[in-house]
C-alpha positions in Angstrom: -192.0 159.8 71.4 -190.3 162.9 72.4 -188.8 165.5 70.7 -185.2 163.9 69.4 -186.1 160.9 69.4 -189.0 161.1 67.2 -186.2 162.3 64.9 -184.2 159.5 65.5 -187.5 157.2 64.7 -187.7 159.5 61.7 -184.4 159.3 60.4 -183.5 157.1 61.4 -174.9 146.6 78.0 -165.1 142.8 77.7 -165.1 141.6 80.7 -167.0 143.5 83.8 -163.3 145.1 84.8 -163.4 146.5 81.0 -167.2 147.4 81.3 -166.6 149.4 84.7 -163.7 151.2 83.2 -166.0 152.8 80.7 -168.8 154.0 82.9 -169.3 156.2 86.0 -166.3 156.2 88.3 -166.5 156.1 91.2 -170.3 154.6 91.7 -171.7 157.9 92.3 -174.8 158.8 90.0 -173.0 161.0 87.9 -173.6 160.6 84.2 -170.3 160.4 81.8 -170.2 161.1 78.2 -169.6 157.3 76.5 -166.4 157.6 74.1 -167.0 161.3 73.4 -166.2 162.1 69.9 -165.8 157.9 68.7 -169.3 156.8 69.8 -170.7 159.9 70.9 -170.3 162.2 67.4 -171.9 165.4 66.1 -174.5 162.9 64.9 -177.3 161.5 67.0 -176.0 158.3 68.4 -178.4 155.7 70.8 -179.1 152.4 71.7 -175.8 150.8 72.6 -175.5 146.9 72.7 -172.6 145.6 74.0 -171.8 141.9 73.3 -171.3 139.5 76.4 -167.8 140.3 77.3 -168.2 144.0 76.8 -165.9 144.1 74.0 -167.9 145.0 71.0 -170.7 147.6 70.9 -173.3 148.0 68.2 -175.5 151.3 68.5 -177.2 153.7 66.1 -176.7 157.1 64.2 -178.8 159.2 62.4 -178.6 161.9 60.9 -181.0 164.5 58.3 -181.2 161.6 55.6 -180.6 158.3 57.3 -179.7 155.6 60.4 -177.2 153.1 60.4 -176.2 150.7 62.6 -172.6 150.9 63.7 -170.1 148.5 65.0 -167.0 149.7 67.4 -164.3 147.0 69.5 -162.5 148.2 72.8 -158.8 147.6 72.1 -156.2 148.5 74.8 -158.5 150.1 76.8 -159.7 152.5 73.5 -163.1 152.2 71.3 -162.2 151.6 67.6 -163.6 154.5 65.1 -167.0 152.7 64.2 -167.6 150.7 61.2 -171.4 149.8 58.9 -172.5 146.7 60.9 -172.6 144.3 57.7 -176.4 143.7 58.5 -177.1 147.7 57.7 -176.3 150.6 55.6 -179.1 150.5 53.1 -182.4 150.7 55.2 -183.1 153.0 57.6 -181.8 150.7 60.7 -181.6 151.7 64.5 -182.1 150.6 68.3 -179.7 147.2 68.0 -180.7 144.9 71.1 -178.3 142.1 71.9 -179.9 138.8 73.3 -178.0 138.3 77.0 -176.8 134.8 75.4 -174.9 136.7 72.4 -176.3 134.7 69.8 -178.2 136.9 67.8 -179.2 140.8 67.8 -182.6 142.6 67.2 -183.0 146.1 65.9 -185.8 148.0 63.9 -185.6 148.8 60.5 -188.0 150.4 57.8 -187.0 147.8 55.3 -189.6 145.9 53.2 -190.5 142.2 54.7 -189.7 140.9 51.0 -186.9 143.2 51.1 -187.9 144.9 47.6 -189.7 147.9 47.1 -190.6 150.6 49.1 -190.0 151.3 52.7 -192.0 151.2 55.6 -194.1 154.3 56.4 -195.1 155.3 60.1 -197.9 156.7 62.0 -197.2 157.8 65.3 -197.5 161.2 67.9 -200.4 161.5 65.7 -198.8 162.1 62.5 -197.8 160.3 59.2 -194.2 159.8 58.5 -193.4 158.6 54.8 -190.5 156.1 54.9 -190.0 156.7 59.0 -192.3 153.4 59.7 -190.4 150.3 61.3 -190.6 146.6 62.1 -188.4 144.3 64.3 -185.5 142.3 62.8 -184.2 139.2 63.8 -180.0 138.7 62.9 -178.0 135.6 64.4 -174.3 136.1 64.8 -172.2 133.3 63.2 -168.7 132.3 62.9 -167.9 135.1 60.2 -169.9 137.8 61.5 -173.8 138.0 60.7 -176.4 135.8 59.1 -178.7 137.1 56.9 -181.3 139.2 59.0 -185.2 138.1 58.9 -188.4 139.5 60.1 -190.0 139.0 62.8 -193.6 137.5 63.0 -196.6 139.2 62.3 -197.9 138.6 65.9 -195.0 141.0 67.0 -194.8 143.4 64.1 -198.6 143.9 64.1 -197.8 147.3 63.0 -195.7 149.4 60.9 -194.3 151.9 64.1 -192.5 148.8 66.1 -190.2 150.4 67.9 -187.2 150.2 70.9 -186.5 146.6 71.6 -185.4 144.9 74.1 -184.2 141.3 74.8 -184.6 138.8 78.0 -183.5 135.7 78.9 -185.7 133.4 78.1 -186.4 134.9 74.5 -189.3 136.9 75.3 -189.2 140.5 73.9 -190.6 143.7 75.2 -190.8 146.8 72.4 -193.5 149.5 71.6 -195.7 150.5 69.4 -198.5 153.3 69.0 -202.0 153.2 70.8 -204.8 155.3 70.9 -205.2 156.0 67.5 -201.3 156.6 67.1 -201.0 159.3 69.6 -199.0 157.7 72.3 -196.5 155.1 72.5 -197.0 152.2 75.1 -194.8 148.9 76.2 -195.4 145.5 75.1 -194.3 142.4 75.6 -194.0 139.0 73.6 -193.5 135.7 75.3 -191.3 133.4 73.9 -192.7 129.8 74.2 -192.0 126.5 72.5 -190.4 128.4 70.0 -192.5 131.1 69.1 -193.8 134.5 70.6 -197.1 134.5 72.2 -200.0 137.2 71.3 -197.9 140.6 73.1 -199.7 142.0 75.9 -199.6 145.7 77.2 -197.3 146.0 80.9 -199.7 146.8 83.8 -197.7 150.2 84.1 -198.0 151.4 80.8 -201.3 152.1 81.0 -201.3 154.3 77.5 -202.7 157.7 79.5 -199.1 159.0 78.2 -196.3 158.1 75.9 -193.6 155.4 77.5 -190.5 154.3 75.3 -187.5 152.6 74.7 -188.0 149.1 77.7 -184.8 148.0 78.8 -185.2 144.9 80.8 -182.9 143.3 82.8 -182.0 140.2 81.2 -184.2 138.0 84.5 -187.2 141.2 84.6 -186.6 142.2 87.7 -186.5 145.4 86.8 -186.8 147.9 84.0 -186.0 151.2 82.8 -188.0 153.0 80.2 -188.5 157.0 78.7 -191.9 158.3 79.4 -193.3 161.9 79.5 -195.9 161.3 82.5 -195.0 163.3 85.3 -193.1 164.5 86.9 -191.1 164.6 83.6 -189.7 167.5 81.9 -189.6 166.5 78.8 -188.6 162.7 78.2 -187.4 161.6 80.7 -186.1 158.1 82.4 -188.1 156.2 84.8 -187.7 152.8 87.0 -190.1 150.0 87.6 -189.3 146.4 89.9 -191.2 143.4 89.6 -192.8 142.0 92.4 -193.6 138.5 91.9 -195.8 138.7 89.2 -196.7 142.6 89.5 -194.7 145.6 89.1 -193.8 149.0 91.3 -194.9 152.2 90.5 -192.6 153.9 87.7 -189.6 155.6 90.0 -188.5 159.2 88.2 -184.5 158.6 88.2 -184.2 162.1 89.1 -182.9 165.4 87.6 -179.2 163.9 88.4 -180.2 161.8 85.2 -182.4 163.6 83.5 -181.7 166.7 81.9 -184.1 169.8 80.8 -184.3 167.5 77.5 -184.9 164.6 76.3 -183.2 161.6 78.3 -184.7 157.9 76.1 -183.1 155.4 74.8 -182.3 153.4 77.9 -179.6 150.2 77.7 -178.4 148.2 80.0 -174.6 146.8 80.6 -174.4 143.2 79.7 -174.6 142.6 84.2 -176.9 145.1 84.4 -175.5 147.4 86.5 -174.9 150.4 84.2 -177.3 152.5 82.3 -176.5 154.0 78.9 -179.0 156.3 77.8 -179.2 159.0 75.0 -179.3 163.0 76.2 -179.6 166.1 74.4 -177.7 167.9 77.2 -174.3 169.6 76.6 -171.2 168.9 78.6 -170.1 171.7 80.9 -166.7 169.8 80.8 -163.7 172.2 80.6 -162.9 172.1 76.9 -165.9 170.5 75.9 -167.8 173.5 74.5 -166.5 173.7 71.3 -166.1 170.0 70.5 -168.4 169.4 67.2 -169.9 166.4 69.4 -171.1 168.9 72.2 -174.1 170.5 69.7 -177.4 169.2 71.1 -177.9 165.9 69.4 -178.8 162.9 71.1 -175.0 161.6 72.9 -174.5 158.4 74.5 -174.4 158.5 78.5 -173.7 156.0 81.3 -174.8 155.8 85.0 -173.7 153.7 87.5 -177.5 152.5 88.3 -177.4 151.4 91.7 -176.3 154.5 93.0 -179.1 156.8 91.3 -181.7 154.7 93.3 -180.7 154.4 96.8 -179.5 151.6 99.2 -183.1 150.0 99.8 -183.2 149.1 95.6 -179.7 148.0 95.5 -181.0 144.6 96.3 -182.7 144.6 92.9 -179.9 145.0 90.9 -177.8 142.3 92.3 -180.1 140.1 90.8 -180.5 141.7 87.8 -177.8 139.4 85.7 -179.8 136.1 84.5 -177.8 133.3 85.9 
């Protein structure tokens, strides 16, 4: 995957007023640190999903031994210190993806499909990884919190490194999982049709010639953003596609505004779309940020006002890029 977020694997977007008051301000492409030492910890934290409304946010931490998925409420203007999302806290659990409806979340997790027994081993980057294997899991929220969660089908977890995914409108899924022999990770996508997922077929720009990562699709596909190490990438680093009818453009490097020296993955989107969260090893050059125990290295939570990273001729794009 990339270096961090293979140990992630391993170890394992309120209103829109509340949403904006959280990311980039002003809309300049400027990445900000999300909730610096609340979400963003010493830890490695990733994959944010925010309900609806903006109010609730569910994301992953990891650390030498383990990944849980955390829970965390803006109130009066502040995120709450993060709680065990009910769901998790025995398995190795990570990269929560809400539906855009709110109904129900996804996330991976190296739990047994019986739920007994051992957990899942991995193969991936060309290497075994006892215990570090993962499937998709389906939970629905309900009136007291969270159902019970359940596997997805076969036809989507067809292998034990399902990775990164994320949720459109219609149901249909996009995700990853290793090709070529487990050397390289490449995107996938699952139609969701008369209640079930079709066979998943490769995307036309994931061709599999390098490693691509962590889809997030707008919640209509007109766009998506995705970590990929093809060039001219540094590392891992965040790229852009937009659908054209029924093809897609070129992968567009975001740039070395938002990508660091590091590795930049985990993409998320805001609940409109409009704001990228993304994981970064970088540091913050803030004043009195050096020595904050957060500041150390580890995948941190970022956010990006997205429109403004890709010029005035793509801002058409995102305007669409909230399902109606």
């Amino acid at each position: 995957m990339r270096a961090q977020v293979l140990t992630a694997v391993v170890l394992f977007a309120c209103s829109v007023q509340a949403f904006q008051s959280t990311a980039a301000s002003p809309a300049v492409c400027l990445p900000q640190l999300f909730a610096p030492g609340v979400i963003s910890g010493p830890d490695h934290d990733a994959a944010p999903a925010f309900a609806p409304d903006g109010r609730t946010v569910w994301f992953g931490r990891s650390d030498a031994t383990h990944s849980t998925i955390l829970e965390a409420h803006l109130e009066a203007g502040r995120w709450s210190a993060p709680r065990t999302a009910s769901f998790s806290g025995r398995w190795r659990d990570m990269e929560p993806a809400m539906s855009p409806d709110g109904r129900y979340l996804v996330f991976v997790s190296n739990r047994p499909a019986d739920g007994v027994g051992a957990p899942l081993d991995g193969f991936f980057m060309g290497q075994a990884f006892p215990g570090g294997g993962g499937n998709l899991w389906r939970v629905e929220r309900t009136a007291d919190g969270w159902g019970a969660p359940a596997r997805l089908p076969d036809v989507v977890n067809s292998d034990t490194s399902t990775f990164a995914p994320s949720v459109v409108a219609d149901g249909s899924l996009w995700f990853m999982h290793p090709t070529d022999g487990g050397r390289r990770f490449r995107l996938y996508r699952a139609q969701w049709r008369d209640d079930h997922f079709e066979a998943p077929q490769p995307l036309p720009f994931s061709d599999g010639s390098s490693t691509d990562v962590d889809p997030a699709a707008a919640p209509d596909e007109s766009f998506v953003v995705f970590g990929s190490n093809r060039p001219p990438a540094r590392d891992m680093d965040l790229f852009i596609s937009f659908r054209n009818g029924s093809a897609w453009d070129t992968p567009r490097h975001l740039g070395n505004v938002v990508n660091s020296p590091g590795s930049d993955a985990e993409a998320r989107l805001s609940p409109d779309a409009r704001t990228l969260y993304f994981s970064s090893e970088r540091r913050s050059t803030a004043p009195g940020d050096r020595d904050a125990a957060w500041n150390n290295g580890k995948y941190n939570i970022w956010s990006v006002d997205l429109a403004s990273c890709i010029g005035e001729n793509s801002t058409a794009h995102l305007s669409i890029g909230r399902a109606q």
